[in-house]
N, C-alpha and C positions, 0 to 999 in steps of 0.2 A: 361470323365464321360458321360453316357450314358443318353438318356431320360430317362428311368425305371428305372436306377439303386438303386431311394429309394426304389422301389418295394424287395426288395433281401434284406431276413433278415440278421443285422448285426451282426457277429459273435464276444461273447463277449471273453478276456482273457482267462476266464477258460476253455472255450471249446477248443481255439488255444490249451493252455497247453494239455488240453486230448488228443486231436488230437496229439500233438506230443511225450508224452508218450505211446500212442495206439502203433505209428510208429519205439518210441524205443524200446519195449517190444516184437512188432510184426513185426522187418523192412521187411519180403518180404510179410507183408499181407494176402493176402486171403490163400498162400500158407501154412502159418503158421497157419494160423484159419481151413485148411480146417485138417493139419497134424493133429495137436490139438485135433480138433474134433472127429477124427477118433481112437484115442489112449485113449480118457475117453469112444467111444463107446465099446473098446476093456475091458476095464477094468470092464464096467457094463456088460460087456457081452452082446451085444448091448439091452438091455431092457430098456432104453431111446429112444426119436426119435432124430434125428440130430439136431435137433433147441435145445433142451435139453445139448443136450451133449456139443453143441459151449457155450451156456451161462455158462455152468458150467468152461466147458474150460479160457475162456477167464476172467470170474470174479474171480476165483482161483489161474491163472496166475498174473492177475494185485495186487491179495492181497499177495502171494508170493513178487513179486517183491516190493512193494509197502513196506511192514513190514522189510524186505531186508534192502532197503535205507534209514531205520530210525539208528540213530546213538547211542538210549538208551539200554542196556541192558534187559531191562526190557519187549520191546518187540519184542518178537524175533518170527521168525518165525517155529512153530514147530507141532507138531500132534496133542499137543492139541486147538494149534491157528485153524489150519485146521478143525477141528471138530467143533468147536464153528462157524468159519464163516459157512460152510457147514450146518448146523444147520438151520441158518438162509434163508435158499430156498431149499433143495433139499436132506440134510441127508436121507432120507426114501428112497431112491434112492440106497445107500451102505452097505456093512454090514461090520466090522471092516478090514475082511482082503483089502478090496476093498479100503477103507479109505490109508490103507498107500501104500498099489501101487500108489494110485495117489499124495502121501505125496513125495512119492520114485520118482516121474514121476516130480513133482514139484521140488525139490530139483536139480534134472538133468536138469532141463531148467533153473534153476539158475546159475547152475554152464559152461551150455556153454553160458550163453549172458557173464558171468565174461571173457571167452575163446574168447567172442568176433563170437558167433555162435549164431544162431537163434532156435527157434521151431523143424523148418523142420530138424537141423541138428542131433539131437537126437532118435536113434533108441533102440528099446527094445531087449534087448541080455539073452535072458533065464527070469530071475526073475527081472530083471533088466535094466539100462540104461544105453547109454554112448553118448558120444558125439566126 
């Protein structure tokens, strides 16, 4: 243990947890954030700027996932979940066709982390995704 090491704030549980959530959801990182990124600017047609489009990205991802690994019925994750959280920061931003491209783009990055694939490995094939 160092002289200064009390200087170095202490990192509590929930953030270790975030932090490794972030890393399951995102394991190659930046390259997944920057994928990401670039596929909600395609969908807005880029009329966001980049900082826009990664929060979007990344908080729509973790609520995907997130509603995902709940084990009730009840809530599931679906278009109209997508709307309501989208609501809450940045709706004004989409207009309904725009909404389920990224509903469509979402659902595809669920189904390749199940595949055991990341972000980056998902590419846009006509109207659509695959992985």
């Amino acid at each position: 243990m160092g002289i200064f090491d009390f200087l170095k704030p202490k990192r509590d549980k929930l953030t270790d947890y975030s932090l490794s959530f972030l890393k399951m959801v995102f394991p190659n990182g930046e390259i997944d954030y920057e994928v990401g990124t670039n596929e909600i600017l395609n969908i807005l047609n880029n009329s966001v700027s980049k900082d826009i489009a990664r929060n979007i990205f990344i908080k729509s991802t973790v609520l995907c996932r997130v509603v995902a690994m709940k084990k009730d019925g009840e809530n599931k994750f679906d278009l109209a979940r997508l709307k309501l959280h989208l609501s809450g920061y940045c709706i004004q931003y989409f207009t309904d066709d725009q909404i389920e491209r990224l509903y469509d783009y979402q659902i595809s990055l669920l189904t390749a982390s199940l595949l055991g694939k990341s972000p980056k490995d998902v590419k846009r094939s006509g109207s659509g995704y695959y992985a």
